[in-house]
C-alpha positions in Angstrom: 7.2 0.1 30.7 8.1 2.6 28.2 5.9 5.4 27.1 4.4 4.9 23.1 5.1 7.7 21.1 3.0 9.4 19.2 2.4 10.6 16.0 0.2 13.4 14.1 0.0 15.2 11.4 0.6 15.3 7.8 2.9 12.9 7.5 -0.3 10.2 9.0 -2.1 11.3 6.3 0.4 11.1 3.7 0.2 7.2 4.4 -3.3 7.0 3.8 -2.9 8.8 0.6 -0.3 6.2 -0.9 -2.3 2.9 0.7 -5.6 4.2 -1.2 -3.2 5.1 -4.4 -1.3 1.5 -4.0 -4.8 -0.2 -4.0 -6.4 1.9 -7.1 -3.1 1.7 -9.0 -4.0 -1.6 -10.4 -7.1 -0.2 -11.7 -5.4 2.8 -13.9 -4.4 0.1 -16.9 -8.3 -1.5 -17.4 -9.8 2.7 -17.3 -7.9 2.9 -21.0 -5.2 5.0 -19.2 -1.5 3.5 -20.2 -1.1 0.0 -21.9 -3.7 -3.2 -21.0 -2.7 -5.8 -18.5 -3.1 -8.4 -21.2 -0.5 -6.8 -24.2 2.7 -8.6 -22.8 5.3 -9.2 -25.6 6.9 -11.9 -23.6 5.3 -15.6 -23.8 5.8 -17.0 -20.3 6.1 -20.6 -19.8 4.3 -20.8 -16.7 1.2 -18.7 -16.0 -0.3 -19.0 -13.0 -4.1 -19.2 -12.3 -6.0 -16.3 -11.7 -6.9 -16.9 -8.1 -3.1 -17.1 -7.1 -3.2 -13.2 -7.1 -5.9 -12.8 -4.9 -3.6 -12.6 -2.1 -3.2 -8.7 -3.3 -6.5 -8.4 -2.3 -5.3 -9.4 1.7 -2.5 -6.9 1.2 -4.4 -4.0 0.0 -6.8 -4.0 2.8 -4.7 -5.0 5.8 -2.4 -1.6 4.0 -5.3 0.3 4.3 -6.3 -0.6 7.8 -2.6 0.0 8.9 -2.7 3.6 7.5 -6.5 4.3 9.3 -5.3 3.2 12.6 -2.0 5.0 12.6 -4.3 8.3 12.0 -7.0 7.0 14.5 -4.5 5.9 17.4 -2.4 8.4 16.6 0.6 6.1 16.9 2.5 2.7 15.2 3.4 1.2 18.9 7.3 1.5 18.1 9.6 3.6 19.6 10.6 5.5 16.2 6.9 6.0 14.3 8.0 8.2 12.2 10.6 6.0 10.6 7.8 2.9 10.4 5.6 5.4 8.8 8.3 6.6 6.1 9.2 3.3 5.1 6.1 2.5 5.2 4.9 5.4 3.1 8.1 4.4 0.7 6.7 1.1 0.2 3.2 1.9 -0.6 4.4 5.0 -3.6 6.5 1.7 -4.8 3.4 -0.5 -5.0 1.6 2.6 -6.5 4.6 3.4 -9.0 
């Protein structure tokens, strides 16, 4: 069986950074900082319900626990964790952006 490698650093620390920023992101709009979640110029003809979104609630924590254990464990339990961790890290600054 192959040895895990391991990871440390900055760069573990960096993904906690952008899973906390990716979860408060959706909070920015409601603090009066850029334009409210409800001004949309475009009438859709299919809104979902509320509740349908709560999913993001399932993503932001299981990002979040992701991030902690890679910094507690000190590895992703891939070959490459660096690469899992930059794509990672990529997709959490897009969720954030």
């Amino acid at each position: 069986m192959a040895s895990v490698a391991r990871v440390s650093g900055p760069i573990t620390w960096l993904a906690v950074f952008l899973a906390v920023a990716q979860v408060v992101a959706p909070v920015v709009p409601f603090s009066g900082i850029g334009a409210s979640p409800d001004e949309s110029t475009t009438d859709l003809l299919i809104t979902p319900a509320g509740w349908t979104f709560s999913i993001w609630s399932l993503i932001y924590l299981l990002s979040l626990v992701v991030a902690l254990a890679v910094v507690w464990k000190g590895s992703t339990g891939t070959a490459d964790p660096r690469r899992l961790l930059i794509d990672l890290e990529i997709a959490f600054a897009g969720a954030a952006i």
